[in-house]
C-alpha positions in Angstrom: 5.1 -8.0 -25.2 8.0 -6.9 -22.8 8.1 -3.4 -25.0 4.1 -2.8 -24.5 3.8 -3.2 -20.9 6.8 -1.0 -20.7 5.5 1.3 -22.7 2.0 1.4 -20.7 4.2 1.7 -17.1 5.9 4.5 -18.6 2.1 6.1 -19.7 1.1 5.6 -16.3 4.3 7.0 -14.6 4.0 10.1 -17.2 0.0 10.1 -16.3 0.9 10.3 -12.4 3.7 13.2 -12.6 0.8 15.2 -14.4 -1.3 14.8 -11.9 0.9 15.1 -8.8 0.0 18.0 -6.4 2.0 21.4 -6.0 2.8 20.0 -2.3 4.4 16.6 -3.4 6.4 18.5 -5.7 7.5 21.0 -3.3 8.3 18.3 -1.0 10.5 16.6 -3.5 12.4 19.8 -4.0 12.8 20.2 -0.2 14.0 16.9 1.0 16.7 17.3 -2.2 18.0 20.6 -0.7 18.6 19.1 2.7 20.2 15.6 2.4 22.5 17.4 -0.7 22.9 20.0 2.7 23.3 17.5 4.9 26.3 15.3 2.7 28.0 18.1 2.6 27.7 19.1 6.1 25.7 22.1 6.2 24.5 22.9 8.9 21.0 24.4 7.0 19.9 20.8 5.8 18.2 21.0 9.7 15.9 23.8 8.9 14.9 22.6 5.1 14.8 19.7 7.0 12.4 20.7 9.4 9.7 22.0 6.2 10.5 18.8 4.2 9.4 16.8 7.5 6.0 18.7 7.8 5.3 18.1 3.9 5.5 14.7 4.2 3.7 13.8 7.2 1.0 15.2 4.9 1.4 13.4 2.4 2.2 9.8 3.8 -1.0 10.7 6.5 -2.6 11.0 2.9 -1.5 7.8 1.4 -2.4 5.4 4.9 1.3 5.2 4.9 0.8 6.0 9.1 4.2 4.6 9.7 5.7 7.0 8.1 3.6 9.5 9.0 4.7 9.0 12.6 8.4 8.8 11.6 8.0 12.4 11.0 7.5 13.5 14.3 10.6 11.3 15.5 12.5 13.4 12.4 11.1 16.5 13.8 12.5 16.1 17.0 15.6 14.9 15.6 15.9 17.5 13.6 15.8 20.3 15.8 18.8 18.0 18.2 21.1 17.7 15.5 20.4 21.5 14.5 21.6 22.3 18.6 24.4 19.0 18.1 26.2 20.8 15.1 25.8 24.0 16.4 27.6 22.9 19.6 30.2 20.7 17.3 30.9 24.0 15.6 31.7 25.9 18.9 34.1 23.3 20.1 36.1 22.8 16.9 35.9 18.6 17.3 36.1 16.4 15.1 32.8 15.8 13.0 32.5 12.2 11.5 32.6 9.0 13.8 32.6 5.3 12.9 30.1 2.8 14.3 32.4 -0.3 15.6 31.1 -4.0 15.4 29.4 -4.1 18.4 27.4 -1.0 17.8 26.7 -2.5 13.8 25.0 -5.3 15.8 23.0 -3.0 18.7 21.7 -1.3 15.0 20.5 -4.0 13.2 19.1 -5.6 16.3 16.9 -2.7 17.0 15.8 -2.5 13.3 14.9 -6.5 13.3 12.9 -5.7 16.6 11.2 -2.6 15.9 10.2 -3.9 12.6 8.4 -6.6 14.2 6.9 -4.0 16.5 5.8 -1.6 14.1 4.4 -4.4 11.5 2.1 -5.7 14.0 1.2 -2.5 15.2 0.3 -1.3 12.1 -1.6 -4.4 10.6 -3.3 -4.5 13.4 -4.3 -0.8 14.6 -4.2 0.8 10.8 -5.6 0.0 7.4 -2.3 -0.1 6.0 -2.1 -2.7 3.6 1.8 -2.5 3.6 2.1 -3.1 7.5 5.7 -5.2 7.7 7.1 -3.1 4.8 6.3 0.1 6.1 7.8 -0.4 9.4 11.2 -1.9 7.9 11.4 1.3 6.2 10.3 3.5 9.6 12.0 1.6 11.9 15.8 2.0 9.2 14.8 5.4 9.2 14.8 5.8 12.7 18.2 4.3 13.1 19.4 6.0 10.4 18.2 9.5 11.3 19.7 9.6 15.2 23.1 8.4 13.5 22.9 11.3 11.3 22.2 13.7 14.5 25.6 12.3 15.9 27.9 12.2 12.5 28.3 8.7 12.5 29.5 7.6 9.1 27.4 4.7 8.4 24.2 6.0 8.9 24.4 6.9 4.8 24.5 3.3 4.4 21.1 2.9 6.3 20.1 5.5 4.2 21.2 3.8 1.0 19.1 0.8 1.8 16.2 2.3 3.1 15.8 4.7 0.1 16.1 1.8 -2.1 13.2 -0.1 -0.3 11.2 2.8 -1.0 10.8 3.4 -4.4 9.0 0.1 -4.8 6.8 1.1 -1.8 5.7 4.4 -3.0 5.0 3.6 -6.6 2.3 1.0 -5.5 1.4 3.6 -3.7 0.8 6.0 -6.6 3.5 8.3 -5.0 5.5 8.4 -8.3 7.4 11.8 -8.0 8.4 10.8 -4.2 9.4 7.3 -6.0 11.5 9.6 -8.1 12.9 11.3 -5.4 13.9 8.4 -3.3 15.4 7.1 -6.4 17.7 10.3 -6.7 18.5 10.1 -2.5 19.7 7.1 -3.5 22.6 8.9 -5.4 23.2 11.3 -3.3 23.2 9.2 0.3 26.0 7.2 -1.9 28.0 10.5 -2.5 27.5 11.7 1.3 28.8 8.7 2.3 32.1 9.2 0.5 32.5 12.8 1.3 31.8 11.8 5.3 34.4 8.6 4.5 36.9 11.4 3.0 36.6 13.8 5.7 36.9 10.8 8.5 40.3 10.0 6.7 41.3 13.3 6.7 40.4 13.5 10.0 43.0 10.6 11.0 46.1 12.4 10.0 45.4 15.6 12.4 
């Protein structure tokens, strides 16, 4: 029993990435090339970045996921500050990587608690999303997430960790299978920026 509906997930997984759209596809590629860009501190993740961004507020405008599709004009802005932020890092030789101390860890996770709230209502209410609440947990982490990012704080891969892992579910039941798959893989890598950032904070220390 446990082998057939396996087997019929896997049919409809392998049915889905047939029928996925050149644009999801080039997405998945894009979003890849910047966040690999982007652990290893490069400065052009911003400008893949910035045509990542614009594919998926397509797609997610596409899917009623309308949190998300909002997000991406937050990212876009972002995007463009932290393109100017590392540019200006760059120029003045400081260091790169910076911690987030207890008290900040708490500011965080207070703002994602409220703006999750926020969002849910906003969207159940205003939208016919039928993901309201989980769709602004995973906007309103991203948000965090992303300005931390901008400013080379350390644990904002660990945001990222957890957010991407809330998504796979999310987009699957959302018939978004090759963006499940990709969130799957950003996963991986958010887990190896975050020990590249970690090693070059360390390094960092002894200067």
């Amino acid at each position: 029993m446990v082998l057939l509906e396996a087997a019929a997930i896997w049919q409809q997984l392998i049915q889905q990435l047939q029928q996925t759209s050149w644009l999801e596809w080039f997405g998945f590629i894009s979003t890849i090339a910047c966040i690999y860009l982007a652990a290893k501190e490069n400065i052009f993740n911003w400008p893949v970045s910035i045509l990542s961004i614009v594919i998926s507020a397509i797609l997610y405008f596409e899917s009623h996921l309308f949190g998300d599709f909002a997000l991406q004009f937050y990212f876009l802005f972002t995007a463009f500050y932290g393109w100017w932020f590392w540019l200006k890092k760059k120029k003045q030789e400081e260091k790169p990587v910076v911690r987030l101390s207890f008290k900040y860890w708490t500011v965080a996770l207070f703002v994602i608690a409220l703006l999750t709230a926020i969002l849910g209502f906003l969207l159940d209410k205003y939208t016919p999303s039928n993901v309201p609440y989980e769709d602004g947990f995973c906007t309103a982490v991203s948000l965090v997430a992303q300005i931390m990012l901008t400013r080379k704080i350390l644990e904002n891969w660990i945001l990222w960790i957890i957010v991407d892992i809330c998504y796979v579910p999310l987009l699957i039941y959302k018939d978004l299978s090759v963006y499940a798959l990709l969130y799957a893989i950003l996963v991986v890598i958010a887990l190896k920026g975050y020990l590249d950032w970690r090693k070059t904070y360390r390094e960092q220390a002894h200067y």
